[in-house]
ZADO-1210 file (C-alpha; in nm, 4 decimals, padded with zeros to 6 digits):
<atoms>
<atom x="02.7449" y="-00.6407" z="-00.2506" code="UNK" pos="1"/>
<atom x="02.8070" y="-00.8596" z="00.0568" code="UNK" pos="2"/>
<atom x="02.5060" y="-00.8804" z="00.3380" code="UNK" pos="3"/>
<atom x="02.5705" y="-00.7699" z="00.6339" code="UNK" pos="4"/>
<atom x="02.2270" y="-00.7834" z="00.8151" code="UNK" pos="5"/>
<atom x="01.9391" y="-01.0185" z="00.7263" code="UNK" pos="6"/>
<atom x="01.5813" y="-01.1558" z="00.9005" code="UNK" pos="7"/>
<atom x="01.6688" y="-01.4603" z="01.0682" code="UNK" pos="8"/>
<atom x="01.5880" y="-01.7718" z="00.9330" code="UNK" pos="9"/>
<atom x="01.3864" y="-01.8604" z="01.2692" code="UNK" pos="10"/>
<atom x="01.1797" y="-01.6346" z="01.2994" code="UNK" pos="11"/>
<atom x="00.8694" y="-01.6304" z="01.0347" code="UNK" pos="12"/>
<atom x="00.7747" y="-01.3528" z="00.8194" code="UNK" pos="13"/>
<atom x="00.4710" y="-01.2194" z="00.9253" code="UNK" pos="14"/>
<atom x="00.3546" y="-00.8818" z="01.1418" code="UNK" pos="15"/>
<atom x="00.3970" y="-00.9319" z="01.5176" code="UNK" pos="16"/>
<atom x="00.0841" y="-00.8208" z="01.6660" code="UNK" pos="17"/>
<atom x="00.3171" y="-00.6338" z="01.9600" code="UNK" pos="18"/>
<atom x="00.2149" y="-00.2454" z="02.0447" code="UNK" pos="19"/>
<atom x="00.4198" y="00.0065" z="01.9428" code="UNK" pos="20"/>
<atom x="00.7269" y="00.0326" z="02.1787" code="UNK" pos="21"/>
<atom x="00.7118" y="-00.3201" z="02.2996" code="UNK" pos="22"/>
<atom x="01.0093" y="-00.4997" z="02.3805" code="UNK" pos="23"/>
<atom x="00.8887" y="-00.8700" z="02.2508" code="UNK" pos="24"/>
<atom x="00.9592" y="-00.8032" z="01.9018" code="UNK" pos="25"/>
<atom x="01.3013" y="-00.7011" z="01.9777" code="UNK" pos="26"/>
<atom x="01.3564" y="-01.0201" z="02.2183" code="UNK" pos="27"/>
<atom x="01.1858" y="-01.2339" z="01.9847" code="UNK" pos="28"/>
<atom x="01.4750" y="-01.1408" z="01.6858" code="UNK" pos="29"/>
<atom x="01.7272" y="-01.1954" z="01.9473" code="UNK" pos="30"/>
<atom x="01.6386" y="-01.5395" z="02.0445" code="UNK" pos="31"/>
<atom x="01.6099" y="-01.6296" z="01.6713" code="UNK" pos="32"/>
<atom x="01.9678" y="-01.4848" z="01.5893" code="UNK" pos="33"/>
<atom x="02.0643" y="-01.6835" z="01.8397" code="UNK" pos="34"/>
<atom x="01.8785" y="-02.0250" z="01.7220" code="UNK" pos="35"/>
<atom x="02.0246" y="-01.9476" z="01.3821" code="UNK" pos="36"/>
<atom x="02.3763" y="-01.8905" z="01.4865" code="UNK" pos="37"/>
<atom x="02.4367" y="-02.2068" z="01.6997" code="UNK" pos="38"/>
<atom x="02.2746" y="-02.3896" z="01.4441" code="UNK" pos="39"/>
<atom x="01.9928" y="-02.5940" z="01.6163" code="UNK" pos="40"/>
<atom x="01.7425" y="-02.4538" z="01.4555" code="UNK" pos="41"/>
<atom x="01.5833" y="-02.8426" z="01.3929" code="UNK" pos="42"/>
<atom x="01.6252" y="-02.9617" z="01.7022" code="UNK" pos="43"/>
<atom x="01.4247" y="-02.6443" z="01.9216" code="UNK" pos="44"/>
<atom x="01.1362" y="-02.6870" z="02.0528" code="UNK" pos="45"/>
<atom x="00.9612" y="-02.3538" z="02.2061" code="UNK" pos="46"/>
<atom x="00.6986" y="-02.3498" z="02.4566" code="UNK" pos="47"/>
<atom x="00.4887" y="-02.0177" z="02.5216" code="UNK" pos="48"/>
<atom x="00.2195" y="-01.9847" z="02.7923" code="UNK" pos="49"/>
<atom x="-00.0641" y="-01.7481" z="02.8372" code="UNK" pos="50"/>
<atom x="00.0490" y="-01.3886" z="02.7921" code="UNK" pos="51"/>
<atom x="00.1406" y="-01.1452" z="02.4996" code="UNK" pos="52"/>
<atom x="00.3630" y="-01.4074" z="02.3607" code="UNK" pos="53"/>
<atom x="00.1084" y="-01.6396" z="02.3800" code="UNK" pos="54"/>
<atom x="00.1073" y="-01.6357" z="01.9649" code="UNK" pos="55"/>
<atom x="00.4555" y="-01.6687" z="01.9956" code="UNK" pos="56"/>
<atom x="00.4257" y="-01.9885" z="01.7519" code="UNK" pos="57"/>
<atom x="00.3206" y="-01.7269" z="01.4415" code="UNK" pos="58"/>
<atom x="00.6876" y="-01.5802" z="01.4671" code="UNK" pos="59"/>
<atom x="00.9278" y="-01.8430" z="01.5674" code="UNK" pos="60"/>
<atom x="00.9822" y="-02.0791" z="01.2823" code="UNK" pos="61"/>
<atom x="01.0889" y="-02.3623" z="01.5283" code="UNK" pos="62"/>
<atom x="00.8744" y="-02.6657" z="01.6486" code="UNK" pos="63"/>
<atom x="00.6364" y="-02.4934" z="01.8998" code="UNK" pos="64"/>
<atom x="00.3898" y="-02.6195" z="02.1903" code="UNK" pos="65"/>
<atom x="00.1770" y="-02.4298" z="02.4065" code="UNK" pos="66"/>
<atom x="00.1339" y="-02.4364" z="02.8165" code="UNK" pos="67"/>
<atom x="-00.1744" y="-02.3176" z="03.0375" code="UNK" pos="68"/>
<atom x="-00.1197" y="-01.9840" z="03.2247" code="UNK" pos="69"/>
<atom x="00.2354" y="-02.0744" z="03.4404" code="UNK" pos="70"/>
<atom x="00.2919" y="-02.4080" z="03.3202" code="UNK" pos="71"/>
<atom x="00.5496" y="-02.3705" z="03.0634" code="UNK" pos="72"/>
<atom x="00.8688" y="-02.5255" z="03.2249" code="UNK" pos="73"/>
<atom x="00.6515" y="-02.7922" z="03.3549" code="UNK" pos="74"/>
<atom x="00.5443" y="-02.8554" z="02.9959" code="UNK" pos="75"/>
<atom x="00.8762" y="-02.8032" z="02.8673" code="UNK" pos="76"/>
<atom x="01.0271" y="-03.0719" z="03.1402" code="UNK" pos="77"/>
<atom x="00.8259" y="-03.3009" z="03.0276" code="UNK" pos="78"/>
<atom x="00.9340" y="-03.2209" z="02.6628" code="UNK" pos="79"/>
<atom x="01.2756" y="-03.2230" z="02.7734" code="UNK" pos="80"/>
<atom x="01.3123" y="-03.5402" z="02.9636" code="UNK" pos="81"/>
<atom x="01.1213" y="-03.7368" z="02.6623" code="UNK" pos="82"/>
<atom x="01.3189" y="-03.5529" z="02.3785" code="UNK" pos="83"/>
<atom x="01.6627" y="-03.4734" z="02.5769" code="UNK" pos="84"/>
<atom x="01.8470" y="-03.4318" z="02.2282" code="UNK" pos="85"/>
<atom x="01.6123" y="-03.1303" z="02.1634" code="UNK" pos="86"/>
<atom x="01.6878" y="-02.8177" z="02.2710" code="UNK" pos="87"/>
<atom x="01.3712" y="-02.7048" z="02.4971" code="UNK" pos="88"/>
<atom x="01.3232" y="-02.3352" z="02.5886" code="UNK" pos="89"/>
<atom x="00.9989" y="-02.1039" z="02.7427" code="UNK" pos="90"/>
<atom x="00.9090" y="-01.7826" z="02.6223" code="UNK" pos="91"/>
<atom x="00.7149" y="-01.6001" z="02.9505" code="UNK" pos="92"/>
<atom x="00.6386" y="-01.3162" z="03.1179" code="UNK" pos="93"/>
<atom x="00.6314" y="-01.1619" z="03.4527" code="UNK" pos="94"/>
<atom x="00.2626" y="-01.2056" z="03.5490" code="UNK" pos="95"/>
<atom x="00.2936" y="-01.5535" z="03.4371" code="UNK" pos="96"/>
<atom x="00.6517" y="-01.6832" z="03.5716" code="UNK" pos="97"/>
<atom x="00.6720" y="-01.5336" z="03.8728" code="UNK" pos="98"/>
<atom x="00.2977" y="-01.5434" z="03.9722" code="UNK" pos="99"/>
<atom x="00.0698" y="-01.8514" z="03.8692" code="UNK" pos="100"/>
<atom x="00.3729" y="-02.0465" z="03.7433" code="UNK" pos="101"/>
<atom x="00.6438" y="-01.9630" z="04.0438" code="UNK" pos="102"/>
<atom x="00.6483" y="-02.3069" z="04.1872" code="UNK" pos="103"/>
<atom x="00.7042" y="-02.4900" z="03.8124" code="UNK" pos="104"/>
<atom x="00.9931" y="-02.2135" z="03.7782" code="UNK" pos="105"/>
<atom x="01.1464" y="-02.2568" z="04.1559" code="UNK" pos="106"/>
<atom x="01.1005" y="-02.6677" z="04.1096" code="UNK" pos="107"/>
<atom x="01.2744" y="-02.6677" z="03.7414" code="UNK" pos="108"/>
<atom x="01.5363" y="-02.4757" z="03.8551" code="UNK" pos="109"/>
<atom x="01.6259" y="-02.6758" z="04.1662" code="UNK" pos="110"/>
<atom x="01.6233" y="-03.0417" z="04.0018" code="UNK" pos="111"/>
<atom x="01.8330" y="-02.8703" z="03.7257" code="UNK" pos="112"/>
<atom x="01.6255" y="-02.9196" z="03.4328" code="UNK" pos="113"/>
<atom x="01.8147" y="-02.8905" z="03.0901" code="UNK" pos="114"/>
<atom x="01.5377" y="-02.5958" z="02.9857" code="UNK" pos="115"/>
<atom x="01.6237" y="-02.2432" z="02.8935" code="UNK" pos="116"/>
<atom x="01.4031" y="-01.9611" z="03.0186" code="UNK" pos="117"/>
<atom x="01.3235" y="-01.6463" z="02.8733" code="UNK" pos="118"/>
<atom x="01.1561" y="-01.4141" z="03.1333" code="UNK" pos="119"/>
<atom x="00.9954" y="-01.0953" z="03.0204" code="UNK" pos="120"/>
<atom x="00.9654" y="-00.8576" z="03.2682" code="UNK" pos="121"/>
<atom x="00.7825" y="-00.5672" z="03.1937" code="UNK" pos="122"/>
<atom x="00.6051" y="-00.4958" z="03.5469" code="UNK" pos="123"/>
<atom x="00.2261" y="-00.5653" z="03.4474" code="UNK" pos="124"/>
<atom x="-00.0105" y="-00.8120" z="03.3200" code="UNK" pos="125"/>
<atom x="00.0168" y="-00.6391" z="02.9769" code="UNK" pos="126"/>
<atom x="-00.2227" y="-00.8924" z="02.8133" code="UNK" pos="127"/>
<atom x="-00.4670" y="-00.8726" z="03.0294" code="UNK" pos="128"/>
<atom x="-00.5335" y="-00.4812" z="03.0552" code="UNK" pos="129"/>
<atom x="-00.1898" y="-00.3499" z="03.2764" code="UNK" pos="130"/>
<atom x="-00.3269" y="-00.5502" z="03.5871" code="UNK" pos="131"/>
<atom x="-00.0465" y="-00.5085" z="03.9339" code="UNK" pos="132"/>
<atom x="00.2397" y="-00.8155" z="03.8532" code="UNK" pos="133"/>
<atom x="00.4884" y="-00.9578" z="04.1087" code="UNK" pos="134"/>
<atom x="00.7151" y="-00.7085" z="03.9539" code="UNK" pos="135"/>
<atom x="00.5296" y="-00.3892" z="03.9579" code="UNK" pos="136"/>
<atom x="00.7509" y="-00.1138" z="04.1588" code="UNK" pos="137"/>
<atom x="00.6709" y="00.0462" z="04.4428" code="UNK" pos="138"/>
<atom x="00.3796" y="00.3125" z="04.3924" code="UNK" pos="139"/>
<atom x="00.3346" y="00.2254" z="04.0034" code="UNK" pos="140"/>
<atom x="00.0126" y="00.2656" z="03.8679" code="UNK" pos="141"/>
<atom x="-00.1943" y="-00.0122" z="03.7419" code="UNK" pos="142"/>
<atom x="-00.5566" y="-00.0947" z="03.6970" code="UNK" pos="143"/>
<atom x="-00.5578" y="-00.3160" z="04.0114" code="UNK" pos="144"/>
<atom x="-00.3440" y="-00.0157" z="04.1844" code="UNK" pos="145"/>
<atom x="-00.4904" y="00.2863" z="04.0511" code="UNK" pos="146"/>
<atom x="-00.3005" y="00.4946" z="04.3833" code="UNK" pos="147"/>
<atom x="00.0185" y="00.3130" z="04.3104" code="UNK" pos="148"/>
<atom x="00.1593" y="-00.0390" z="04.4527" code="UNK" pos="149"/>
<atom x="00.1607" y="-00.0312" z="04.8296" code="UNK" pos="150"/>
<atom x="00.4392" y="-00.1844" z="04.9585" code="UNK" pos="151"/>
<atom x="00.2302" y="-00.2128" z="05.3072" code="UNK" pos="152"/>
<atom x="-00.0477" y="-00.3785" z="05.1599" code="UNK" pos="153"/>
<atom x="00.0851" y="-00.5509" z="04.7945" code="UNK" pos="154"/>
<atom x="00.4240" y="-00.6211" z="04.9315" code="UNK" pos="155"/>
<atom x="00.7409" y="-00.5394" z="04.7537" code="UNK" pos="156"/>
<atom x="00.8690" y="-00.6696" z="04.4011" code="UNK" pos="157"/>
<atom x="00.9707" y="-01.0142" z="04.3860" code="UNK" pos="158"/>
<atom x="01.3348" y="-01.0697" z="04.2790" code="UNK" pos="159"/>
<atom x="01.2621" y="-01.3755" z="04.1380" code="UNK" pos="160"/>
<atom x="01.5710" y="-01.4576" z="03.9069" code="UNK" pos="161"/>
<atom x="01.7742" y="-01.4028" z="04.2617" code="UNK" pos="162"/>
<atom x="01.6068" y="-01.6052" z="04.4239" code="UNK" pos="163"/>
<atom x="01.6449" y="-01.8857" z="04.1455" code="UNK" pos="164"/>
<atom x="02.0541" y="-01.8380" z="04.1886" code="UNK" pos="165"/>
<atom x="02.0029" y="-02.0442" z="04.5820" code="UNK" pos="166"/>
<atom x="01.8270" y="-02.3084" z="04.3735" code="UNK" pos="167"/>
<atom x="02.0902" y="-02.5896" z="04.3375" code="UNK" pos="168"/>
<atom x="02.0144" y="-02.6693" z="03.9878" code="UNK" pos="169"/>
<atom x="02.0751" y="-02.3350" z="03.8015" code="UNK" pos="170"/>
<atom x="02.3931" y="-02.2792" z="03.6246" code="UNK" pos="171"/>
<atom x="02.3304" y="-01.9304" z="03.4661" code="UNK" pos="172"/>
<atom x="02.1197" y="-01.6420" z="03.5760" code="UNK" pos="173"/>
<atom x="02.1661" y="-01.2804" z="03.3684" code="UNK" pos="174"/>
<atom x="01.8990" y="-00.9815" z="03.3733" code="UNK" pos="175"/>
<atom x="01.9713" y="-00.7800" z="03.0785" code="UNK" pos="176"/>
<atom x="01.7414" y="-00.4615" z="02.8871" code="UNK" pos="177"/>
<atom x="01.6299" y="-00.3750" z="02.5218" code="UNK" pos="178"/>
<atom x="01.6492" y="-00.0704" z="02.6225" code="UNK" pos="179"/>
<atom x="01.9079" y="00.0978" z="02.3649" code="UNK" pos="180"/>
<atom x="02.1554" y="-00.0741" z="02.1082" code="UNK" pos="181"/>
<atom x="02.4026" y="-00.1337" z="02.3432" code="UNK" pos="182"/>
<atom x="02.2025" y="-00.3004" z="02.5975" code="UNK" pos="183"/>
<atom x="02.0389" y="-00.4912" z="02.3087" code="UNK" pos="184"/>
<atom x="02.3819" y="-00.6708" z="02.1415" code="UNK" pos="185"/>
<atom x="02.4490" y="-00.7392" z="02.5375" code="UNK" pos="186"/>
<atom x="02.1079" y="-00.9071" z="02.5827" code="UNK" pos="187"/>
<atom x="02.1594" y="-01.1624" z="02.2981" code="UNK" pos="188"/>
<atom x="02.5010" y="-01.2397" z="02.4228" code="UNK" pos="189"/>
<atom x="02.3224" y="-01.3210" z="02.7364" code="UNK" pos="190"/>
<atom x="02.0507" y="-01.5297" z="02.5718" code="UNK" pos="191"/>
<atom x="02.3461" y="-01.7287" z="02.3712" code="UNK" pos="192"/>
<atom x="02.4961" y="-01.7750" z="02.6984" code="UNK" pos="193"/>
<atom x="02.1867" y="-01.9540" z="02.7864" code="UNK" pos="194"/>
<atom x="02.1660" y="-02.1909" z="02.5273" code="UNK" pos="195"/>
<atom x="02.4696" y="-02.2549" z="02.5061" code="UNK" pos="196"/>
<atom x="02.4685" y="-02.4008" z="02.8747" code="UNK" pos="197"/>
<atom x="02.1636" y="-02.5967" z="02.8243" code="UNK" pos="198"/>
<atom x="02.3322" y="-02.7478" z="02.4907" code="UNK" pos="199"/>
<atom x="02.6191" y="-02.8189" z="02.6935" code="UNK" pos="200"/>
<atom x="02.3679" y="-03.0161" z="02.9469" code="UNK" pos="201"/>
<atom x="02.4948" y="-02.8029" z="03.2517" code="UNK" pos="202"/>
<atom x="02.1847" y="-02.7332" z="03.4008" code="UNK" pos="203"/>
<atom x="01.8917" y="-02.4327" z="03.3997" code="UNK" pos="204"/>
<atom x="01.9504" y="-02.1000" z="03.2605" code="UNK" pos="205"/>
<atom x="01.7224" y="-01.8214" z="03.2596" code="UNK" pos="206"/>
<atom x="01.7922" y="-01.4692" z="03.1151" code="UNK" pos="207"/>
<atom x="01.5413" y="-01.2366" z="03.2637" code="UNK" pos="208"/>
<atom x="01.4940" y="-00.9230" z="03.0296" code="UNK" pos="209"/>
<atom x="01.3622" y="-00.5723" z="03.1312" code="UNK" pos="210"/>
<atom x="01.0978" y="-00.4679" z="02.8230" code="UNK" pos="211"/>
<atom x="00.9198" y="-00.1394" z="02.8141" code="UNK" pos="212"/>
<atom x="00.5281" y="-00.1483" z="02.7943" code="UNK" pos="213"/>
<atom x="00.4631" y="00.1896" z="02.6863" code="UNK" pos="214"/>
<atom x="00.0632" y="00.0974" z="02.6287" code="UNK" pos="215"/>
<atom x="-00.0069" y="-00.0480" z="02.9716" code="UNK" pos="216"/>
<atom x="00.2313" y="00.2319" z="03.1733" code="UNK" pos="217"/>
<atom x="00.0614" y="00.5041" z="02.9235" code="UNK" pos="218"/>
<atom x="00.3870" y="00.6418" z="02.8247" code="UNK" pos="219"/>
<atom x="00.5384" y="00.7244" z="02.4584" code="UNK" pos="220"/>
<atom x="00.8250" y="00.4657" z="02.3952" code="UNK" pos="221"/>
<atom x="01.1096" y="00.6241" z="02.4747" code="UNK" pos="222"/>
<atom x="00.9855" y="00.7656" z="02.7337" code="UNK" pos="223"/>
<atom x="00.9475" y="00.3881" z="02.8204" code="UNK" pos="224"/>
<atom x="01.2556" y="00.2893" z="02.7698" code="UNK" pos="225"/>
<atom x="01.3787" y="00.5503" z="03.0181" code="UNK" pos="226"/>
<atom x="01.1756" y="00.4349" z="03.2756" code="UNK" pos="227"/>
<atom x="01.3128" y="00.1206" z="03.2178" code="UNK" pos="228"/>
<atom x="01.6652" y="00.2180" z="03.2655" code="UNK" pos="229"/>
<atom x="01.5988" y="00.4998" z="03.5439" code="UNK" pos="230"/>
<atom x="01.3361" y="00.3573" z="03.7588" code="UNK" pos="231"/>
<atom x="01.3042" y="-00.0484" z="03.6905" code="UNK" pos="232"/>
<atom x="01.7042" y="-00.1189" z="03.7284" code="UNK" pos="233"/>
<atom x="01.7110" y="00.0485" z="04.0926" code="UNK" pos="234"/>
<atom x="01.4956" y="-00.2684" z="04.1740" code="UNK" pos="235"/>
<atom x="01.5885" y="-00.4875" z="03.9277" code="UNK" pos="236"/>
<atom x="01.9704" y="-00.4350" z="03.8712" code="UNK" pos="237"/>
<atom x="02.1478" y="-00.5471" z="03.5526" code="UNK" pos="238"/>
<atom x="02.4155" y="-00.8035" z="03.5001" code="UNK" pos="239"/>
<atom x="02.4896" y="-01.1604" z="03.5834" code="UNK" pos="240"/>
<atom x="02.3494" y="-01.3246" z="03.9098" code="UNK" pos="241"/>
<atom x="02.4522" y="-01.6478" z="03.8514" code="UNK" pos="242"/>
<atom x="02.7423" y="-01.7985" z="03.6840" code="UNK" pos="243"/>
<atom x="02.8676" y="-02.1715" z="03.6774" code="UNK" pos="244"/>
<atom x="02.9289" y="-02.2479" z="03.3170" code="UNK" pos="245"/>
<atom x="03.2704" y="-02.1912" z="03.3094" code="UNK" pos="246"/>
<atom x="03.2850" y="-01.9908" z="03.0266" code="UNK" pos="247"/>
<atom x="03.5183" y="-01.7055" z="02.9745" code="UNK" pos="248"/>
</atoms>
């Protein structure tokens, strides 16, 4: 009988410690597909920050480090630039790469750093207890914004992977969902996309991917994943911002 679906061989065995409905699990496969497929599975080297990835390196069976709270890409540059035959990527969220760690993301981008990014956006600090995020919308709850995010007081959502696409140095930008199977084969192409560049020595890429957090916006899952695609794409619209690969 011939195989047609497997685990990947990146990505370990064990129980991901994820809640119900979370879109890490589902990312997490996809990046390992993707290690598996372009065949650099020795030569990556991941690096997760604080967050709920932060065990990341109990999943991905790839050479792993760890970064303070926003201080992945800087850790990964430094990676990078020491080991530039590796292939160097982050594994972050929201709270972390767009709040403490937005001027190691803005800087890698700009000097061009050979790094891929992967940039879970879910709209809270889910670790943490569901705390307001850069990315929380407009009058969503949170425990820091039990009446909803005021746009008068909290300011508005940062758009950060559009703001990356002025930085000189980044060569592919693409926000993508796991919100449905379709959405899901798209992501990975995305995320392939990504690598690809960065094997390629091109320059930053980042994939930015909306992931429902049914536990922190106290919703059942696919009731989640709605919200994802009905009210978190009106800020955060899907496709690609930023394209200079030159691939077809």
């Amino acid at each position: 009988m011939k195989k047609v679906f497997e685990a990947p061989k990146s990505l370990k065995p064990n129980i991901f410690h994820y809640c119900p409905g979370c879109g890490h699990s589902i990312i997490h496969r996809l990046v390992a597909e993707v290690i598996d497929e372009l065949g650099f599975r020795e030569e990556a080297i991941g690096v997760p920050p604080a967050g709920c990835a932060v065990l990341a390196y109990n999943y991905f069976d790839v050479d792993m480090g760890e970064a303070p709270h926003g201080r992945a890409l800087a850790v990964a540059t430094g990676i990078k630039r020491v080991l530039p035959q590796k292939v160097v990527f982050t594994y972050q969220g929201d709270g972390d790469i767009a709040a403490i760690g937005t001027a190691e993301t803005i800087h890698a981008a700009n000097r061009g750093e050979r790094i891929t990014a992967i940039f879970v956006n879910n709209g809270v600090y889910g670790m943490t207890g569901g705390q307001m995020a850069p990315t929380t919308l407009p009058g969503m709850y949170s425990t820091t914004t039990p009446g909803g995010r005021d746009v008068a007081r909290d300011g508005s959502p940062l758009n950060l992977t559009e703001m990356l696409a002025i930085a000189k140095g980044s060569v592919y930008l693409e926000r993508v969902a796991v919100t449905s199977p379709a959405k899901v084969n798209k992501a990975k192409k995305a995320i392939k996309k990504a690598f690809q560049a960065q094997i390629d020595n091109l320059g930053f890429s980042l994939v930015e991917v909306l992931s429902p957090c049914p536990t922190n916006w106290k919703m059942q899952p696919v009731a989640a994943c709605q919200w994802v695609e009905e009210e978190m794409t009106r800020f955060f619209p899907l496709g690609v911002i930023k394209d200079e690969t030159g691939y077809k």
